[in-house]
C-alpha positions as CSV (number, residue, x, y, z in Angstrom):
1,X,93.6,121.8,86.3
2,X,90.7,119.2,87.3
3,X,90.5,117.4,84.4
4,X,94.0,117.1,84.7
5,X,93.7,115.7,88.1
6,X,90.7,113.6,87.4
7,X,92.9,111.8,84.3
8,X,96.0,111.5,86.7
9,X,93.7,109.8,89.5
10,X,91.7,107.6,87.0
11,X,95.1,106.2,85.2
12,X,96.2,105.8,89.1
13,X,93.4,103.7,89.7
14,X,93.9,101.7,86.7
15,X,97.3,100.9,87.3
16,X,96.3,100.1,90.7
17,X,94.2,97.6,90.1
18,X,96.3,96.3,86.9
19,X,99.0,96.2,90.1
20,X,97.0,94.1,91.9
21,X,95.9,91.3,89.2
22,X,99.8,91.1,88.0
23,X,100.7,90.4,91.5
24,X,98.0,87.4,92.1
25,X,98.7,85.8,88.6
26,X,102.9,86.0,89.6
27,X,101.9,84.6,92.9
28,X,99.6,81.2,91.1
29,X,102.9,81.5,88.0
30,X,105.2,81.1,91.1
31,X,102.9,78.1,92.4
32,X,102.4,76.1,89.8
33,X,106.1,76.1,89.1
34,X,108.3,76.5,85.7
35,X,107.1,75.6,82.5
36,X,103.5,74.9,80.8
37,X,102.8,72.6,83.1
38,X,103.3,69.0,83.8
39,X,103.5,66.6,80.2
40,X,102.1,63.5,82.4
41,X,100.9,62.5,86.0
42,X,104.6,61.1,87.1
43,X,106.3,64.8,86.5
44,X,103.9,66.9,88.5
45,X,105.1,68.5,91.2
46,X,104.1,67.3,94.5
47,X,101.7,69.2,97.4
48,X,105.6,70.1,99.3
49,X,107.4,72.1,96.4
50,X,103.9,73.9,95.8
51,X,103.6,74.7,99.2
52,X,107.2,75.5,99.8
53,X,106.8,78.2,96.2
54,X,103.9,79.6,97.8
55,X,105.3,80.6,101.3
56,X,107.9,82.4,99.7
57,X,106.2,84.1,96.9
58,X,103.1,84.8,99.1
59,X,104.8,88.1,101.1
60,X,106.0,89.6,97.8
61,X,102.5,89.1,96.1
62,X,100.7,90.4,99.3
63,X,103.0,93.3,99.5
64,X,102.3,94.1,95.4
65,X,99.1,93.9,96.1
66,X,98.5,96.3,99.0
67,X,100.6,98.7,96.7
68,X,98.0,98.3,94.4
69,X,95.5,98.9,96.4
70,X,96.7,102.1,98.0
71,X,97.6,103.0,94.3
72,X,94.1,102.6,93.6
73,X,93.2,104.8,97.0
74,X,95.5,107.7,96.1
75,X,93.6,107.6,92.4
76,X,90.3,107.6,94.3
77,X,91.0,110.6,96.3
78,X,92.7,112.1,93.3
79,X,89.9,112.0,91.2
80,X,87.5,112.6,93.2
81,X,88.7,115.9,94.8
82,X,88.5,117.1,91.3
83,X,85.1,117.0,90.8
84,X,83.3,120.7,91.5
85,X,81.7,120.7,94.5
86,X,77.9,121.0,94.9
């Protein structure tokens, strides 16, 4: 029963903070806006469409990101209440 706990808490832990890195790289994907990027300095996009992308993404990466976090909390606790007592 603890070592199955301890597993379940570390994979919550992982996926936590694998939650919480997805979040911030769809947050900078949003940003910098579709495609590979600009082919030359006259298509880039300018300071108003990166800021506008970012306001909006911004509360959905912050909110995937707390998730992640208490994801990670919930594994902590998890796993450690599965460790014997001294």
């Amino acid at each position: 029963m603890n070592r199955a706990r301890r597993r379940v808490g570390i994979a919550l832990i992982v996926f936590g903070i694998l939650t919480i890195v997805v979040s911030v790289v769809v947050v900078l994907e949003i940003a910098n806006g579709p495609g590979a990027g600009p082919r030359s300095f006259a298509a880039r996009r300018g300071y108003d469409q990166v800021k506008i992308d970012m306001q909006r993404s911004f509360p959905y990466g912050l909110l995937a990101g707390l998730a992640g976090l208490g994801l990670a909390m919930v594994g902590s606790r998890l796993a450690k209440s599965a460790e014997p007592s001294a």
